[in-house]
C-alpha positions as CSV (number, residue, x, y, z in Angstrom):
1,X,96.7,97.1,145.0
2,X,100.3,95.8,143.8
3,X,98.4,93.7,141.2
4,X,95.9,96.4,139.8
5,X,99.2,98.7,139.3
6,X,100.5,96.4,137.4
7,X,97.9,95.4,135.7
8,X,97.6,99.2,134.4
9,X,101.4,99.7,133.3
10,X,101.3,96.1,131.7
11,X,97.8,97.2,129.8
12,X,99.6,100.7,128.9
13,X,102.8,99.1,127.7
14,X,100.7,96.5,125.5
15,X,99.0,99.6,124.4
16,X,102.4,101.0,123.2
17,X,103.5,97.7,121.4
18,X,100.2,96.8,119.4
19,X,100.6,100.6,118.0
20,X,103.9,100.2,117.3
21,X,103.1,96.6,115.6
22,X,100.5,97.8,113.6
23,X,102.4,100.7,112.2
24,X,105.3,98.0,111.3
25,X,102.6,95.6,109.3
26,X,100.2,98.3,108.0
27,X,102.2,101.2,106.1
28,X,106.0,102.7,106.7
29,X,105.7,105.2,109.8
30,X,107.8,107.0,107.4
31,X,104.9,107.7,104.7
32,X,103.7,110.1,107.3
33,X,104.3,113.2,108.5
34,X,102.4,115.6,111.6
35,X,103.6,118.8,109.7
36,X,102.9,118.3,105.7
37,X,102.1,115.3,103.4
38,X,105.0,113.7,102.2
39,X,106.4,114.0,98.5
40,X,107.5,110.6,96.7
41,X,109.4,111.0,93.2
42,X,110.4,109.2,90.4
43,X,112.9,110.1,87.4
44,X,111.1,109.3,84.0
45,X,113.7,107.3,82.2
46,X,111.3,105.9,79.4
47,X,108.1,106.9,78.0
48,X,105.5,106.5,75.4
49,X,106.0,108.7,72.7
50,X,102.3,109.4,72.5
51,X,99.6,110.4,74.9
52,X,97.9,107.5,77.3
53,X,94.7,107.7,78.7
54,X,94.4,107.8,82.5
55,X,91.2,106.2,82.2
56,X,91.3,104.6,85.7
57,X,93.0,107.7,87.8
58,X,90.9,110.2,86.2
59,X,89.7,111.8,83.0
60,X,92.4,113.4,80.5
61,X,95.8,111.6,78.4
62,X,99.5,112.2,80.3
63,X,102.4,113.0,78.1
64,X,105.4,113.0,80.0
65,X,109.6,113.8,78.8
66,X,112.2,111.3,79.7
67,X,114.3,113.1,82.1
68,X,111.3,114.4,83.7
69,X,110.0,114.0,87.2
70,X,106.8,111.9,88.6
71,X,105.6,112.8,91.8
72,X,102.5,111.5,94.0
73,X,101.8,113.6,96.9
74,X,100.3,111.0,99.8
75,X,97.2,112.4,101.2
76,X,95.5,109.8,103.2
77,X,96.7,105.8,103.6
78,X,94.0,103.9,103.8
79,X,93.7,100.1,104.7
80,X,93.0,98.9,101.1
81,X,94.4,101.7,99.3
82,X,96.5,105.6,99.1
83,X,95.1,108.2,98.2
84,X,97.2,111.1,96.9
85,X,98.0,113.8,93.9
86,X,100.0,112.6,90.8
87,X,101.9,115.0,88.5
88,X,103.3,113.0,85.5
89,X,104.0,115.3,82.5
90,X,101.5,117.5,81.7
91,X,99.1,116.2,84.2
92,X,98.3,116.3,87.8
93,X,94.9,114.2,89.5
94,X,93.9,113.1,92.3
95,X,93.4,109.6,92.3
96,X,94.1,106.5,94.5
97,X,97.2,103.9,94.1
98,X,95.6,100.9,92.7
99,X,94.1,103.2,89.6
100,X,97.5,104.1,88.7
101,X,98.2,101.2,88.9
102,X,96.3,99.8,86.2
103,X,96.9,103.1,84.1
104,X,100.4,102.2,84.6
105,X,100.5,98.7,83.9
106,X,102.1,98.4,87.5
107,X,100.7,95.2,88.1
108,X,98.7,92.1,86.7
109,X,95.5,91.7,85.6
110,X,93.1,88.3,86.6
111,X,90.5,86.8,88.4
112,X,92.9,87.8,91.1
113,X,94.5,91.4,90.4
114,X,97.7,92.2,91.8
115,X,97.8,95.8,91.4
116,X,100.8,97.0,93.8
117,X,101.3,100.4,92.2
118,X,103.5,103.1,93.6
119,X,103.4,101.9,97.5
120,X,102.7,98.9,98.9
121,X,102.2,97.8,102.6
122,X,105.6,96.7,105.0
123,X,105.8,93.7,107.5
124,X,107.0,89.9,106.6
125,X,102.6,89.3,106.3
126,X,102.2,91.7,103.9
127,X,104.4,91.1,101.9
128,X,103.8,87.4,101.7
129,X,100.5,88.2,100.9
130,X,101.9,90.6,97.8
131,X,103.8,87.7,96.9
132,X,101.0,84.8,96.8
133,X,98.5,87.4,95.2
134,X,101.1,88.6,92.2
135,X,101.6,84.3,91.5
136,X,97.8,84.3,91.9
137,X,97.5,87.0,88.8
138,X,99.7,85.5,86.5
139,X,98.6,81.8,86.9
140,X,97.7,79.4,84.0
141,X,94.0,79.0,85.1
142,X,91.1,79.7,82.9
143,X,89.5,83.5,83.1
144,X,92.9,84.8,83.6
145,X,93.2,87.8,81.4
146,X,97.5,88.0,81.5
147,X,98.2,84.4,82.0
148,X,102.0,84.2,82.4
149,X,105.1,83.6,83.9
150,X,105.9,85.7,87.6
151,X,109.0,85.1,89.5
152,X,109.7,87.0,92.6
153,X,113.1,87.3,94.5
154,X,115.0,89.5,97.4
155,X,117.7,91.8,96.1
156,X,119.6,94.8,96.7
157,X,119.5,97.2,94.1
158,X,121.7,100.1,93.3
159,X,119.7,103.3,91.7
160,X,121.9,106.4,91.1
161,X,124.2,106.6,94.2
162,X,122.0,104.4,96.6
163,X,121.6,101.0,97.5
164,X,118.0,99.6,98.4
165,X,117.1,96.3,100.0
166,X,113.8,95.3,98.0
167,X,111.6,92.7,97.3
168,X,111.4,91.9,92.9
169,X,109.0,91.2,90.9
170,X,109.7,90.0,87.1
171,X,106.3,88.9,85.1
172,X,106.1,88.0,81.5
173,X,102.9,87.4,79.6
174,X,102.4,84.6,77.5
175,X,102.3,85.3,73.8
176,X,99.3,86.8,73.2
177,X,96.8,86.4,69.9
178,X,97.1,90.2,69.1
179,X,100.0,92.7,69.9
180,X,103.3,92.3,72.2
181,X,103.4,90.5,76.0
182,X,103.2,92.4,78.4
183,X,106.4,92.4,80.9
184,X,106.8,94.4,83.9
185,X,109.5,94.3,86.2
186,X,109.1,96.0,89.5
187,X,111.2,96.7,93.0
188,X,109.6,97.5,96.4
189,X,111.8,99.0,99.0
190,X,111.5,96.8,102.4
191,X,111.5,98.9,104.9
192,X,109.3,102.2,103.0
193,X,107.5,99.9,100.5
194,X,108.0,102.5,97.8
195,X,108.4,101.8,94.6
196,X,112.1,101.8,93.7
197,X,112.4,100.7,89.6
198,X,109.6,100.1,87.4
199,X,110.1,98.9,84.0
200,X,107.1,97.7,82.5
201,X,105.8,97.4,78.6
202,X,103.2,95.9,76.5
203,X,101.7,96.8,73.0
204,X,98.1,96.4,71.9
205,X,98.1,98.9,68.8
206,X,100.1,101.2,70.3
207,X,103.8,100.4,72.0
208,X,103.9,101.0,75.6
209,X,106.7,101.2,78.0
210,X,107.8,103.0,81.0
211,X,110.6,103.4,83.5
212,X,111.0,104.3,86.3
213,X,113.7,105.1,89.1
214,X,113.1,106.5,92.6
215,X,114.7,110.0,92.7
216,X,114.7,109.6,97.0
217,X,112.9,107.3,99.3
218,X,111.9,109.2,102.8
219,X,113.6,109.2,105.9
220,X,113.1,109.3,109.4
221,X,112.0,113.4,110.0
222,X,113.3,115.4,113.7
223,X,109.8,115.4,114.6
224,X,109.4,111.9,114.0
225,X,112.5,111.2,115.9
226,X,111.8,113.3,118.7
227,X,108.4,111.9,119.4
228,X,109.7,108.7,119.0
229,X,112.2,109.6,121.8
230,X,109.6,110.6,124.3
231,X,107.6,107.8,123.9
232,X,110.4,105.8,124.8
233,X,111.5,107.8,127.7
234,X,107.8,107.7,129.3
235,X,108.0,104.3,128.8
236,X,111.2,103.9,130.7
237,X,109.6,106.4,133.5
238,X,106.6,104.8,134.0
239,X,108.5,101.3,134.5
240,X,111.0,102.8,137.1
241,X,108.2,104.5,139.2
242,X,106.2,101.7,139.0
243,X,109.0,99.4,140.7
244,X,109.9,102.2,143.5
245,X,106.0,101.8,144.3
246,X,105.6,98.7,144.1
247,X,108.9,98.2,146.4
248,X,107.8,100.5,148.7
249,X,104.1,99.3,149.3
């Protein structure tokens, strides 16, 4: 009977623990929220002068004002993508984070695409694999669209009055027959996996270039906290009635 006890509390703690692991190596926890979808926002510092095409993210052309605001309301975070609403300008579509992301020129085209967008996935794995894929778009191998030059590095960045530990991205295009290299520079935020500077540029006609800086990143909310508490403290129940039984039997 002692054994089949445990066996239950060991199976419910291990319950626990894989959600908790999965939430840590799938998206932030703190992209969520049980009462309203959260808000992520960006302060235009550079944009094209002329309208761009969303072509990817929906129909219509976005015109946006430096000193402006971009916002993309998270609706659903799926396991290959985020879906949300994205106001940039005069626009707002729904559309998912890996079609901005080629609107954008947030990422690298090729045989592989690395196409990280607005928000990526969290956890030392994922990560890794951002890493190998963004080398793996920008390699000198035939069929690669952007061949080119990607360099990666941890840093703590400073963006208005905040600090942000983050994980860099620098790529540069080789010269290319017709127009200007593309080069896109790009922080992720470790422990949200938001965006936190984009500055990214190309021209093939028509000069291109954007930047970006995160206006907030979000942060733990009292309902969040709260059920975090009681998890922990039926947790800690459980463990302490199952020892007085189990002392007691």
């Amino acid at each position: 009977m002692k054994g089949r006890l445990l066996l239950a509390v060991l199976i419910c703690l291990g319950l626990v623990c894989s959600n908790a692991s999965a939430a840590i190596d799938d998206y932030s926890p703190l992209l969520t929220s049980p009462n309203e979808n959260v808000i992520l926002t960006w302060n235009v510092i550079e944009t094209p002068d002329v309208p761009f095409s969303l072509f990817w993210a929906g129909q219509g052309f976005w015109l946006a004002e430096a000193g402006s605001e971009m916002s993309f309301e998270l609706l659903e975070l799926l396991d290959d993508d985020v879906e949300g609403i994205l106001t940039v300008g005069n626009l707002t579509v729904t559309a998912n984070n890996s079609e901005i992301a080629q609107d954008f020129a947030l990422g690298v085209w090729g045989l592989t695409q690395w196409m990280p967008g607005l928000v990526v996935k969290v956890g030392d794995d994922n990560r890794n694999n951002l890493n190998a894929t963004a080398y793996a778009a920008a390699a000198r191998l035939s069929g690669n669209y952007l061949n080119g030059t990607m360099n990666s590095r941890y840093e703590v960045l400073t963006v208005g009055d905040s600090a942000y530990d983050c994980i860099v991205f620098d790529y540069v295009q080789d010269p290319p027959l017709f127009g200007e290299a593309q080069q896109t520079h790009l922080a992720y935020e470790i422990e949200t996996g938001v965006l936190v500077l984009c500055n990214t540029s190309y021209s093939f006609g028509t000069p291109y270039s954007l930047v970006l800086e995160v206006s907030s990143l979000p942060s733990a909310s009292p309902d969040l906290l709260l059920l975090l508490q009681i998890a922990i403290s039926v947790t800690g129940v459980v463990i302490v009635v199952t020892i007085i039984v189990l002392r007691r039997r």
